[in-house]
VOPAMI-899950 format. One line per 2 residues: number of its first residue (from 1); for each residue x, y, z of N, C-alpha, C, O, CB. Coordinates in steps of 0.001 Angstrom, whole numbers, padded with zeros to 6 digits. Glycine has a CB too. Layout:
N
NUM) X:Y:Z:X:Y:Z:X:Y:Z:X:Y:Z:X:Y:Z  ...
//
This chain:
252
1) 099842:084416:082006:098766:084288:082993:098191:082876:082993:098540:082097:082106:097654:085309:082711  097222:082459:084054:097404:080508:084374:095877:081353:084934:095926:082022:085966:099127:079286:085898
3) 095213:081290:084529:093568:081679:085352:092973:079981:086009:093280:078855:085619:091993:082474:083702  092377:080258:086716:091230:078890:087140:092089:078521:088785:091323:077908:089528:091334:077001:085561
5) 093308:078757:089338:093604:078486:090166:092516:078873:091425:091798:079852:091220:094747:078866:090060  092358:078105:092792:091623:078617:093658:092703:079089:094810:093892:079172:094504:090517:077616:094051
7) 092173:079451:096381:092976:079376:097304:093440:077923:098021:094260:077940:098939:092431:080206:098102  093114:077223:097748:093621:075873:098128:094807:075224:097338:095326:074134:097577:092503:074962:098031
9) 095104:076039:096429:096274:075499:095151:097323:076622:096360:098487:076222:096353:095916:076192:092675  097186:077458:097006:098463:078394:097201:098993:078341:098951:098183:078207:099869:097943:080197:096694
11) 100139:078444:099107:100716:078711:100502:101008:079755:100705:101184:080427:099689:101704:078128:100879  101175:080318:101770:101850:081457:101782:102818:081231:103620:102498:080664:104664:100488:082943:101528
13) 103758:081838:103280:104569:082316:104607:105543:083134:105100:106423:083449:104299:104997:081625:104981  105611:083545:106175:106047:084703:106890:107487:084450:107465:107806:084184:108623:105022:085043:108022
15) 108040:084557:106678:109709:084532:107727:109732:082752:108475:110092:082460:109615:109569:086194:109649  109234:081824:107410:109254:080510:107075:108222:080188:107952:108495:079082:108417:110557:079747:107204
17) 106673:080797:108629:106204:080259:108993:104757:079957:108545:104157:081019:108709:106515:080547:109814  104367:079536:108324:102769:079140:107115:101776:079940:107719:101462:079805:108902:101973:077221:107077
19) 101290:080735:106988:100170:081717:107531:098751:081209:107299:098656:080167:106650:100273:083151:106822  097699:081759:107708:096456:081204:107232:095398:082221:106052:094776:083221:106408:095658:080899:108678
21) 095406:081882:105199:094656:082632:104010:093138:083527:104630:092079:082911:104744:094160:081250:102728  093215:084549:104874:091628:084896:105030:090879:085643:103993:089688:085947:104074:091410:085717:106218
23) 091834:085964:102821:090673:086101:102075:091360:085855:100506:092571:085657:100603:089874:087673:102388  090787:085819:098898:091442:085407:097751:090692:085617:096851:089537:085205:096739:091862:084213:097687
25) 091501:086514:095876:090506:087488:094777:091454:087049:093597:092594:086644:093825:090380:089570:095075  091038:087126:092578:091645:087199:090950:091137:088181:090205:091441:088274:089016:091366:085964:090059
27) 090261:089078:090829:089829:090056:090004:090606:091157:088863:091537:091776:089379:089285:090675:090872  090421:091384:087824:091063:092420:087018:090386:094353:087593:089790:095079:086799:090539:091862:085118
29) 090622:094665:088708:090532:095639:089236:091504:096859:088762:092663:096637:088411:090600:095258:090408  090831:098411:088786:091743:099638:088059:093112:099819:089036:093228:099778:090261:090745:101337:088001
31) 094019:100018:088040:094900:100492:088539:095589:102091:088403:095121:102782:087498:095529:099627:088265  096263:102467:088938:097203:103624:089503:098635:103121:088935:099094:102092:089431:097180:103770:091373
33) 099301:103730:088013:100653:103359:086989:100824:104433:086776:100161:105297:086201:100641:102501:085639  102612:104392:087689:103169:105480:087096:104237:104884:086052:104606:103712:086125:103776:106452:088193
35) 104751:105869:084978:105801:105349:083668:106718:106458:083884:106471:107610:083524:105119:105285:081849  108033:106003:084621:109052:106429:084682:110022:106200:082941:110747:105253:082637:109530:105725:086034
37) 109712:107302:082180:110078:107161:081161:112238:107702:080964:112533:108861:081259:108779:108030:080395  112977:107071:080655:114060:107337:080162:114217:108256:079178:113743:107835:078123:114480:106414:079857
39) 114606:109150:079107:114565:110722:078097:116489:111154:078169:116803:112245:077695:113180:112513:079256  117403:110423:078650:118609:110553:079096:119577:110455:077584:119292:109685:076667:118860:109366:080310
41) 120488:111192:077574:121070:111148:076267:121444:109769:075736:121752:109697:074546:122235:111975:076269  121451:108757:076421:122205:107505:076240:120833:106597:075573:120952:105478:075073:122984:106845:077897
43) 119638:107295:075687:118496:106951:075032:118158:107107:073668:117118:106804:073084:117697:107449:075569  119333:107695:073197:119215:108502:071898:118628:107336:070476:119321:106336:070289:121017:109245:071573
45) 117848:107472:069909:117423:106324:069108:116925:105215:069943:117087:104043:069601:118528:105832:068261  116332:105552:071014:115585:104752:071922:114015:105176:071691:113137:104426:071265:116126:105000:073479
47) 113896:106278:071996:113001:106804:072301:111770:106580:071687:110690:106565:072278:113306:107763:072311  111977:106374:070282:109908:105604:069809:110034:104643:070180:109027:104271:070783:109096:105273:068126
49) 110876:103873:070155:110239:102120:071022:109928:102284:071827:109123:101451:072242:110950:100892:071458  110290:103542:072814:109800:103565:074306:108033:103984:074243:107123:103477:074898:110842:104906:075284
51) 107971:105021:073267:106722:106109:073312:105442:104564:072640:104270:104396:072977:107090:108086:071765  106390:103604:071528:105632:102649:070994:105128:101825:072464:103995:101369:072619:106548:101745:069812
53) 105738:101785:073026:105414:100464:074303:104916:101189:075187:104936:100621:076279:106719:099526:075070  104456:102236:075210:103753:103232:076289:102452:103148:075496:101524:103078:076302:104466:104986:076541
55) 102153:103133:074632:100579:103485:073635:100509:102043:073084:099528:101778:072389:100674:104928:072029  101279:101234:073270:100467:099536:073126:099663:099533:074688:098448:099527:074881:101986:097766:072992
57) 100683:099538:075634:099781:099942:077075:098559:100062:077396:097680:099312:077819:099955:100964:077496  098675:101399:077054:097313:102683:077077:096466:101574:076625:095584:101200:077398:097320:104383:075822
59) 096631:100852:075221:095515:100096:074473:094597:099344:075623:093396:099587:075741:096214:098925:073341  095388:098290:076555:094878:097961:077733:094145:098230:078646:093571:097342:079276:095344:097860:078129
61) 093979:099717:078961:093391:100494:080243:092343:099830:080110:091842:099280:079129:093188:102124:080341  091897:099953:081663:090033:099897:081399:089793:100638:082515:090606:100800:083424:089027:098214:081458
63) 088404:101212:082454:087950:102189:083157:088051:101737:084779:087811:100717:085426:086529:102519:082617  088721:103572:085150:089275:103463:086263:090670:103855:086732:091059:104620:087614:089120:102435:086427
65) 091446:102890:085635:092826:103328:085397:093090:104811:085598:092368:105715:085177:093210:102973:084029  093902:104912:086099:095009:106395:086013:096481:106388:085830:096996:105531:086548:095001:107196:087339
67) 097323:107044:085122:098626:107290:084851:099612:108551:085314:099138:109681:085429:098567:107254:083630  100480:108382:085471:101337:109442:085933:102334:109448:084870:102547:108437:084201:101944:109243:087383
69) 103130:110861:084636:104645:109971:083959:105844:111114:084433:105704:112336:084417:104652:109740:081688  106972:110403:084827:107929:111081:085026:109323:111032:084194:109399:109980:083560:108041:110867:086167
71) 110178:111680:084063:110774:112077:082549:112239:111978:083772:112330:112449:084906:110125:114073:081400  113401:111031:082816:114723:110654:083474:115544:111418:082528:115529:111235:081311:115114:108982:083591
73) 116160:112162:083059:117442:113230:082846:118331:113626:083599:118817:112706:084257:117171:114295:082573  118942:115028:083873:119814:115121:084547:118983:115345:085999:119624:115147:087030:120768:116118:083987
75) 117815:115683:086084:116768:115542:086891:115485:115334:086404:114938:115765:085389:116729:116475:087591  115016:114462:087462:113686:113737:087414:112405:115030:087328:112205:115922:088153:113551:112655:088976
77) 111831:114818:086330:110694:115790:085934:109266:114946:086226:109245:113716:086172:110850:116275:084184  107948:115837:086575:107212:115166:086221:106568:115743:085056:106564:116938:084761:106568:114839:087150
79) 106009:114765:084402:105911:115150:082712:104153:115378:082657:103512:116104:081897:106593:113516:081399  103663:114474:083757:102224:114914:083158:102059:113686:084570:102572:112608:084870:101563:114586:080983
81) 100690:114928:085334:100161:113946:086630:099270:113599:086245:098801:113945:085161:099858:114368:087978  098599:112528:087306:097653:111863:087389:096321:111808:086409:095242:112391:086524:097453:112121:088452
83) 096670:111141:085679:095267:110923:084951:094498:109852:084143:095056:108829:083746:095237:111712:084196  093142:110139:083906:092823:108476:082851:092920:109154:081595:091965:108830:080889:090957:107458:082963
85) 093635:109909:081072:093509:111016:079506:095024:110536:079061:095990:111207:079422:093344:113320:079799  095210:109227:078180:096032:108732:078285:096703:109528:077079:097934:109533:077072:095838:107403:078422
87) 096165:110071:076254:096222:111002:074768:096786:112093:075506:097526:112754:074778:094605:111454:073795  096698:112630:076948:097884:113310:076923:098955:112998:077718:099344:113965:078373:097669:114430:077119
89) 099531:112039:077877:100799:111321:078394:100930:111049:076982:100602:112215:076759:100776:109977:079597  101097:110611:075901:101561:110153:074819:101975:111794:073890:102865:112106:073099:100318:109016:074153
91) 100856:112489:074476:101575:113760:073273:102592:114647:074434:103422:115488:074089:099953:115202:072345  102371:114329:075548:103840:115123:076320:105024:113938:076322:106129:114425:076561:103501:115683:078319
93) 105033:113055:076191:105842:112060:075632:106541:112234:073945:107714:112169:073576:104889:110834:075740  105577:112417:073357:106130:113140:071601:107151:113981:071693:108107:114111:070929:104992:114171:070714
95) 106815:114716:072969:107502:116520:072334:109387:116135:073272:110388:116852:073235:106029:118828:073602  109273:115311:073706:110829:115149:074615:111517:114472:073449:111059:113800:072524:110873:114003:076310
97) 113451:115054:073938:113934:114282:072687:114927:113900:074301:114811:114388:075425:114675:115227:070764  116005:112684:073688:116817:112419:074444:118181:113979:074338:118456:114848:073511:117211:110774:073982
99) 118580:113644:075454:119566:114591:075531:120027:114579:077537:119347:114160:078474:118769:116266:074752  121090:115070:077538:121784:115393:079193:121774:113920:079851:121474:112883:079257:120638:116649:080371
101) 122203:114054:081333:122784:112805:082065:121616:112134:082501:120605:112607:081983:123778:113105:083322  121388:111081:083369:120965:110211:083960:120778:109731:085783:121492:109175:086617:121584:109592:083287
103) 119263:110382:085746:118994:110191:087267:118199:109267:087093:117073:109670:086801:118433:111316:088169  118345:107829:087167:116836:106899:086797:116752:106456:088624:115745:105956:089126:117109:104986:085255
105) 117881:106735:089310:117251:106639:090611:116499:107907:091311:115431:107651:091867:118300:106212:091480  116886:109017:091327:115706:109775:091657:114520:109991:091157:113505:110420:091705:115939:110660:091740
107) 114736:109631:089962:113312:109533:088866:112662:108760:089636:111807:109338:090306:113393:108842:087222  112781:107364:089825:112302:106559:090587:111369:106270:092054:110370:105590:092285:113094:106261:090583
109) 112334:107244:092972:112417:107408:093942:110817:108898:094313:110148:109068:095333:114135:107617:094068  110778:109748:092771:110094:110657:092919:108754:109653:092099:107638:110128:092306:110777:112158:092337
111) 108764:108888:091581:107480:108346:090743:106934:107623:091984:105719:107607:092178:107790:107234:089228  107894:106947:092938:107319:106037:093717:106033:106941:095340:104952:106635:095844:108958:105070:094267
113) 107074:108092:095545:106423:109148:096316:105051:109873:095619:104121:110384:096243:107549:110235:096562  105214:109759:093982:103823:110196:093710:102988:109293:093852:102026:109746:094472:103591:110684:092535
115) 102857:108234:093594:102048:107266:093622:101203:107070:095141:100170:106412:095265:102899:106118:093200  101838:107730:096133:100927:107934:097510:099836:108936:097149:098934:109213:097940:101847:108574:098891
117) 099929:109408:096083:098291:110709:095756:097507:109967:095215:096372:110444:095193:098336:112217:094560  097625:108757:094649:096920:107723:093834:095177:107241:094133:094538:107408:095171:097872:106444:094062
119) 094841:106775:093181:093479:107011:093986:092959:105192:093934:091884:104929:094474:092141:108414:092954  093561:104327:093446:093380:103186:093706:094667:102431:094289:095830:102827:094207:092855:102689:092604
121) 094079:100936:095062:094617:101316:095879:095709:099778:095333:096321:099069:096133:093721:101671:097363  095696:099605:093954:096368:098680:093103:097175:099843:092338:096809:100551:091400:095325:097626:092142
123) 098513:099807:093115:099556:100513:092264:100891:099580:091646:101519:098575:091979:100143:101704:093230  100893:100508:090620:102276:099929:089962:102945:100976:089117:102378:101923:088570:102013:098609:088975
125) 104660:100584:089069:105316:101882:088361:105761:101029:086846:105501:099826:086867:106945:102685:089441  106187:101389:085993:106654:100671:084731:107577:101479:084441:107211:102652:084375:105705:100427:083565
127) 109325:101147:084118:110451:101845:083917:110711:101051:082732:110807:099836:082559:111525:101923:085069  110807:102126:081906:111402:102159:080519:112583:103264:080451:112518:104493:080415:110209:102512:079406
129) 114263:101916:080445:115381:102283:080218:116512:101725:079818:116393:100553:079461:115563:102683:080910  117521:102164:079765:118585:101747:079192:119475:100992:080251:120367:100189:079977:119217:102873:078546
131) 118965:101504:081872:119386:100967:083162:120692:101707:083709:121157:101470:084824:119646:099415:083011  121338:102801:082639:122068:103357:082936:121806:104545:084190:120754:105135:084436:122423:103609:081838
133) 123000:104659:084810:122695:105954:085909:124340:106618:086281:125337:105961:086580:121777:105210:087692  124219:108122:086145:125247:108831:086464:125147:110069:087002:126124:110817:087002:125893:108907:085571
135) 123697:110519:087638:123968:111468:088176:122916:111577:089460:122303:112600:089764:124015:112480:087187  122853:110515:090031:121058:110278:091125:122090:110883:092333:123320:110900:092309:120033:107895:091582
137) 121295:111310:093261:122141:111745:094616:121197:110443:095578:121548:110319:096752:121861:113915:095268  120526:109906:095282:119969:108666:096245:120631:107512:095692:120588:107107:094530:118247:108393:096238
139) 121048:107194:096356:121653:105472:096511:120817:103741:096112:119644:103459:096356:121893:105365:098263  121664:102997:095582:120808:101738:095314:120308:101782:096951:119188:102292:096914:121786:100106:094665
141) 120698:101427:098538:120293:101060:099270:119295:101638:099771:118473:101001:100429:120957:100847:099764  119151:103332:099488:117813:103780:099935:116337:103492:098878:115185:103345:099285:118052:105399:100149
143) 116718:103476:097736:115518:103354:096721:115593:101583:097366:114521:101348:097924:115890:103836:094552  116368:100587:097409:115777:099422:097815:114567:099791:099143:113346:099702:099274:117084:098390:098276
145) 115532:100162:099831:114559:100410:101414:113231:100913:101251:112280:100610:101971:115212:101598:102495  113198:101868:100055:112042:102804:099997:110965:101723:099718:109966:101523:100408:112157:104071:098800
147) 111443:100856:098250:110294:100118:097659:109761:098830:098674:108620:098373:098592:110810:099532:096141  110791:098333:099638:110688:097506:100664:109278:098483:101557:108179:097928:101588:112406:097297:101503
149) 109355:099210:101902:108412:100254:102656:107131:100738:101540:106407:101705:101778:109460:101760:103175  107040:100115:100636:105944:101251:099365:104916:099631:098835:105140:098446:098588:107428:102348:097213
151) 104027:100361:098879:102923:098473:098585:102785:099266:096861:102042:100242:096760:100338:098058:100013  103345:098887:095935:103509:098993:094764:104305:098071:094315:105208:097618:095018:103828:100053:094479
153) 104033:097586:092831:105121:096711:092064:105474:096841:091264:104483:097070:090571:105082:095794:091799  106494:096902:090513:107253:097610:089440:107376:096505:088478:107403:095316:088797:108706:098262:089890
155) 107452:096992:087218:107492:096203:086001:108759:096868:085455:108578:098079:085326:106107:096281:085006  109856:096508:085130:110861:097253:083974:111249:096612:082755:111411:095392:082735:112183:097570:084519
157) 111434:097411:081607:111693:096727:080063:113279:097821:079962:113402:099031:079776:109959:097160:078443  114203:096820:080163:115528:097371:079616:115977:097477:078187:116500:096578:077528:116463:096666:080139
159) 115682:098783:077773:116100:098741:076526:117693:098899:076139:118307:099964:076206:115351:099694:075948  118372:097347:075625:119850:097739:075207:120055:097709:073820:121138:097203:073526:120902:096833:075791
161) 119174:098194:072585:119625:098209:071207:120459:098579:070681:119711:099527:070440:119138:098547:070618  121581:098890:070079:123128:099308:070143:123993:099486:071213:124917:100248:070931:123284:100381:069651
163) 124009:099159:072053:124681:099224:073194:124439:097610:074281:123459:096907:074531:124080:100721:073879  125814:097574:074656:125551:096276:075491:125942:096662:077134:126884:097153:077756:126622:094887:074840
165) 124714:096160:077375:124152:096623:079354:125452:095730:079764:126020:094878:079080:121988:095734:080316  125821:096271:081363:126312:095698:081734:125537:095134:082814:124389:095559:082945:127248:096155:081781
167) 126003:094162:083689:125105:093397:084628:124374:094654:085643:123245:094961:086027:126131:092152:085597  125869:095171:085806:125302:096814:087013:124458:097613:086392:123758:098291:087144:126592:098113:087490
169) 124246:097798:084851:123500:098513:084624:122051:097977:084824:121190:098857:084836:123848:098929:083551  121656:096782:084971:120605:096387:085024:120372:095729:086318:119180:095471:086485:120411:095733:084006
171) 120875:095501:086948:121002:094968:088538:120055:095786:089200:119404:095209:090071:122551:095149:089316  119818:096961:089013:118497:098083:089953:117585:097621:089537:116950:097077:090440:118260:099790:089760
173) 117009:097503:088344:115799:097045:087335:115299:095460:087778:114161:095205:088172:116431:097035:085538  116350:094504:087631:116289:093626:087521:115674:093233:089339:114821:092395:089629:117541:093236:086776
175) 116448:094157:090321:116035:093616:091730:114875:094485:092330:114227:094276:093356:117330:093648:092781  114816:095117:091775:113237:096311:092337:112455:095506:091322:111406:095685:091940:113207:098614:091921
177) 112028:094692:090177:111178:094144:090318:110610:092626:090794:109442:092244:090716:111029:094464:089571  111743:091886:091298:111895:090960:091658:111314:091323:092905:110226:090806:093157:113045:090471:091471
179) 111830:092134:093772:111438:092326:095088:110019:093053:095437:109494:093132:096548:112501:093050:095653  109586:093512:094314:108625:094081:094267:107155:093427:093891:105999:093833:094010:109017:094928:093590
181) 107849:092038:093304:106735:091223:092792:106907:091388:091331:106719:090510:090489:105268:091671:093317  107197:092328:091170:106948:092507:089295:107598:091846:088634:108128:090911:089234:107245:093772:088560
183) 107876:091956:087225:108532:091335:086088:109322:092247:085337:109030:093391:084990:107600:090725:085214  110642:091420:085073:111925:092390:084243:112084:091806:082649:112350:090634:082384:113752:092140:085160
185) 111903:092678:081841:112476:092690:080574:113558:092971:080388:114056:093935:080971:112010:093281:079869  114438:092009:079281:115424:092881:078867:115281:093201:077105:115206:092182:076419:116880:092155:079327
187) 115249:094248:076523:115263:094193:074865:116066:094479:074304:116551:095590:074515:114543:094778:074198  116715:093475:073129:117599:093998:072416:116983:094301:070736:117605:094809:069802:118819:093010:072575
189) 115912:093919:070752:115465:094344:069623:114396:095150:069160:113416:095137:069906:115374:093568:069177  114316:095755:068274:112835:096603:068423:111720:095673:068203:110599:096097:068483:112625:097872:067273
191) 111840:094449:067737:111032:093629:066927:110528:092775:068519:109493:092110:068496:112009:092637:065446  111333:092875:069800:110836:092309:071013:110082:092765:071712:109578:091998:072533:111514:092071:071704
193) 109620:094333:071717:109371:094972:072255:108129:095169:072465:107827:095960:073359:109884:095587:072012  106848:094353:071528:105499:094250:071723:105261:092972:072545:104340:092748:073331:104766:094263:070399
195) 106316:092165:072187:106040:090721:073421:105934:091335:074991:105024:091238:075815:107704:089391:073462  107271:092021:075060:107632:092597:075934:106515:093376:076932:106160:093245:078103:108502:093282:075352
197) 106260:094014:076121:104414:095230:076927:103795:094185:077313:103578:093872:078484:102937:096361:075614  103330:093319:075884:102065:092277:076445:102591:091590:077587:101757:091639:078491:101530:091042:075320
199) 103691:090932:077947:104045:090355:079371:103628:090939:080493:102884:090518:081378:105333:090289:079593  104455:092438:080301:103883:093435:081487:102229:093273:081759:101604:092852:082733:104183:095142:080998
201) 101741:093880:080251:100168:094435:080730:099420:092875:081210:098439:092939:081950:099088:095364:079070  099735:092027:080930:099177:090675:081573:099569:090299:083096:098879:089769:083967:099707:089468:080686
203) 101154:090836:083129:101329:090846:084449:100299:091757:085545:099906:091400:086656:102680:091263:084506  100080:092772:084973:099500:093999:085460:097970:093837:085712:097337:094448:086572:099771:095132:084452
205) 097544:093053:084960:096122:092354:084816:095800:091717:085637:094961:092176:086411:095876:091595:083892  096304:090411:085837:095975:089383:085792:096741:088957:087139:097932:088661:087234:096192:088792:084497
207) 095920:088990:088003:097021:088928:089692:096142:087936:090300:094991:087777:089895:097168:090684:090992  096665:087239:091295:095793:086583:092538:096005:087437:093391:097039:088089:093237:096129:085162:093136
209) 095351:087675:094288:095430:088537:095696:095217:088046:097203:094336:088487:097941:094429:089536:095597  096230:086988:097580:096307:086674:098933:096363:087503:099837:097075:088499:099711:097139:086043:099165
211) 095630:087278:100946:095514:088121:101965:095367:087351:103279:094476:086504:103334:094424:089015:101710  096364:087615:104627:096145:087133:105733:096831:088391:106853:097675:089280:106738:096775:085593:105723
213) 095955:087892:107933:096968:088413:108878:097842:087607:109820:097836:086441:110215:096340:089220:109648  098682:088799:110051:100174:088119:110624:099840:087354:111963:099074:087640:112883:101478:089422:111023
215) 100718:086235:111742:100501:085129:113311:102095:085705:114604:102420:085378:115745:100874:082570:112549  102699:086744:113474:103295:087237:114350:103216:088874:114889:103348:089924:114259:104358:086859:113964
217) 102887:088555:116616:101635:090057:116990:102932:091135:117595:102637:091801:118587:099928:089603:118796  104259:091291:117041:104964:092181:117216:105169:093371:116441:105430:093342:115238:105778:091703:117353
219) 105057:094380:117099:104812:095615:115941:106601:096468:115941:106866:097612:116311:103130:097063:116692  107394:095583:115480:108746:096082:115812:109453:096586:114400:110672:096660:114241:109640:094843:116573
221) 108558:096883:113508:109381:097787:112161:110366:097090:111835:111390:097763:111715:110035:099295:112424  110508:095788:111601:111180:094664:111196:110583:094457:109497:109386:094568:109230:110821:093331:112357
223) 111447:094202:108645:111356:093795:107551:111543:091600:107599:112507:090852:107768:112614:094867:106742  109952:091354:107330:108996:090382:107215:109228:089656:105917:108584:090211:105027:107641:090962:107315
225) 109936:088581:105464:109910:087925:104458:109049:087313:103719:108698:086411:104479:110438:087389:104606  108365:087153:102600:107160:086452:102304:107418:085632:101477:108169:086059:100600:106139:087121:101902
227) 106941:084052:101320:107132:083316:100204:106164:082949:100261:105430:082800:101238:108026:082473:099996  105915:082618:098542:104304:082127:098192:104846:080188:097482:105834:079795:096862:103289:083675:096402
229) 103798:079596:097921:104218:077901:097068:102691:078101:096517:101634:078690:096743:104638:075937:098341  103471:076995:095448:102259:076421:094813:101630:075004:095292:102540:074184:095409:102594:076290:093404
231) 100861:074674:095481:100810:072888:095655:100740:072168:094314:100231:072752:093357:099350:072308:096531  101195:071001:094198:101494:070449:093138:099576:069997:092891:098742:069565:093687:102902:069151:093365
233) 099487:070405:091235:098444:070160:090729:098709:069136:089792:099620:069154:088964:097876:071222:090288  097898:068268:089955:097854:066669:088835:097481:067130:087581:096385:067685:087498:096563:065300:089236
235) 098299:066992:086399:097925:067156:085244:097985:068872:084944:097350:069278:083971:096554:066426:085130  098483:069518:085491:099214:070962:085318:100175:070949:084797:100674:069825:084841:099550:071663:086316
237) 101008:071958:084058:102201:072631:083773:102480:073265:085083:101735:073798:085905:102108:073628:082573  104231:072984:085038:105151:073737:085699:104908:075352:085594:105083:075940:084527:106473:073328:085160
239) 104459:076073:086883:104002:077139:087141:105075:078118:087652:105606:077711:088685:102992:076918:087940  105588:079432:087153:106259:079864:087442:105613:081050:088776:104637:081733:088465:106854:080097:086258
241) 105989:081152:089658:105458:082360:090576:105985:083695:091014:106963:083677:091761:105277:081907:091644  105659:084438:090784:106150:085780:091180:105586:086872:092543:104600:087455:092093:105920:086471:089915
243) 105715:087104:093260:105641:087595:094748:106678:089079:095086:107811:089500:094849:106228:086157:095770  105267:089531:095875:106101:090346:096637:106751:089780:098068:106109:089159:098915:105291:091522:096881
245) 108147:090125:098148:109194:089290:098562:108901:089572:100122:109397:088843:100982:110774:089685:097923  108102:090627:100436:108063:091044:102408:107552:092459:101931:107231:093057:100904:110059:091114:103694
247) 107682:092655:103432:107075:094012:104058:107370:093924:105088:107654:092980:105825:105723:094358:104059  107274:095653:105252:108400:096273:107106:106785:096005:107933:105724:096328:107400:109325:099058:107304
249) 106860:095513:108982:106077:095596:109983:105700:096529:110760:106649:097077:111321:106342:095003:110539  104466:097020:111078:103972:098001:111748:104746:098586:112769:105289:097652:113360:102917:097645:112188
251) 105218:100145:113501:105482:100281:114423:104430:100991:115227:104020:102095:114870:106519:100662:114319  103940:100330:116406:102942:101430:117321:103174:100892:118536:102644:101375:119537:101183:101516:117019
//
């Protein structure tokens, strides 16, 4: 996190055309997080690093917060809705062991549809997995489309500790949070795995919030590209930026 920036340090634009800023917040405001947790047999000796990096988390909340969690197997479960009672997402988290196949795209696809019951209006999902998938009946191109259509941002921590990911296995993870704005982990160690949270929960924290409206007045359900610049600041460090990449445009 880089705090002290104003709106005059940032650009923003629309399908390459420079928009005008009307409004710019940094506030640490509650959020709505769902934890699409991995429970899939290929998780096997995964599973406390996962439950560990779910309850470093929790440590973070601040009032307001709410959690969801949904459980990846041969089908997507939900394990425990909506709540700020984070003591019980961690003890319905205890009682799962790994075991059966791998839907981390419908898991996905169903965490992202809960998150419309949400009651703030700062959402985000966090996937903890191995990135493996062998049994989703939804497709990489519809879960892209979906999250392209869903104002949420995803954080994922790929856990590969005895096992080595392949690029495809992490290619879903790696581009739903890119496109989403969020940030991708990858872990190969258990000993990475508290850096790892703290990245997230800072990511999760610690946001600017540009806001304009569009200079383009067509309401044609077109998917809208967004890039954010920085302006060069004298006597700064090289700033890395992360963005949500677009949004589908209104149809009426």
């Amino acid at each position: 996190p880089f705090p002290g920036l104003t709106r005059d340090d940032f650009q923003i634009f629309e399908n390459g055309v420079e928009q005008q800023l009307k409004c710019f917040t940094s506030e640490d405001a509650a959020i709505s997080l769902g934890i699409v947790f991995d429970a899939s047999g290929s998780m096997l000796g995964k599973l406390d690093q996962s439950r560990t990096a779910v309850a470093a988390l929790f440590r973070t909340a601040v009032p307001g917060d709410e959690f969801f969690a949904v459980e990846v197997r041969n089908e997507p479960a939900l394990l425990c809705d909506l709540t700020d009672d984070t003591q019980r997402i961690e003890q319905a988290l205890a009682a799962i062991q790994a075991r059966n196949t791998t839907a981390l795209r419908d898991a996905i696809y169903m965490a992202i549809q809960h998150l419309r019951h949400a009651r703030n209006s700062r959402r985000a999902l966090l996937i903890l997995s191995d990135g493996g998938e062998n049994n989703s009946r939804y497709t990489k191109g519809e879960i892209y489309s979906l999250v392209r259509e869903a104002d949420i941002c995803i954080h994922s921590i790929a856990l590969s500790r005895w096992i080595r990911l392949s690029l495809d296995d992490v290619s879903l993870l790696r581009r739903l949070s890119g496109e989403s704005g969020g940030t991708f982990w990858q872990v190969a160690h258990a000993d990475e795995l508290p850096q790892a949270i703290w990245k997230v929960s800072a990511a999760i924290r610690h946001l600017y919030v540009l806001c304009f409206n569009s200079s383009n007045p067509r309401n044609d359900g077109l998917y809208r590209k967004i890039q954010v610049r920085l302006r060069p600041i004298r006597g700064m460090p090289r700033l890395h930026v992360s963005w949500r990449k677009g949004y589908m445009a209104p149809v009426w």
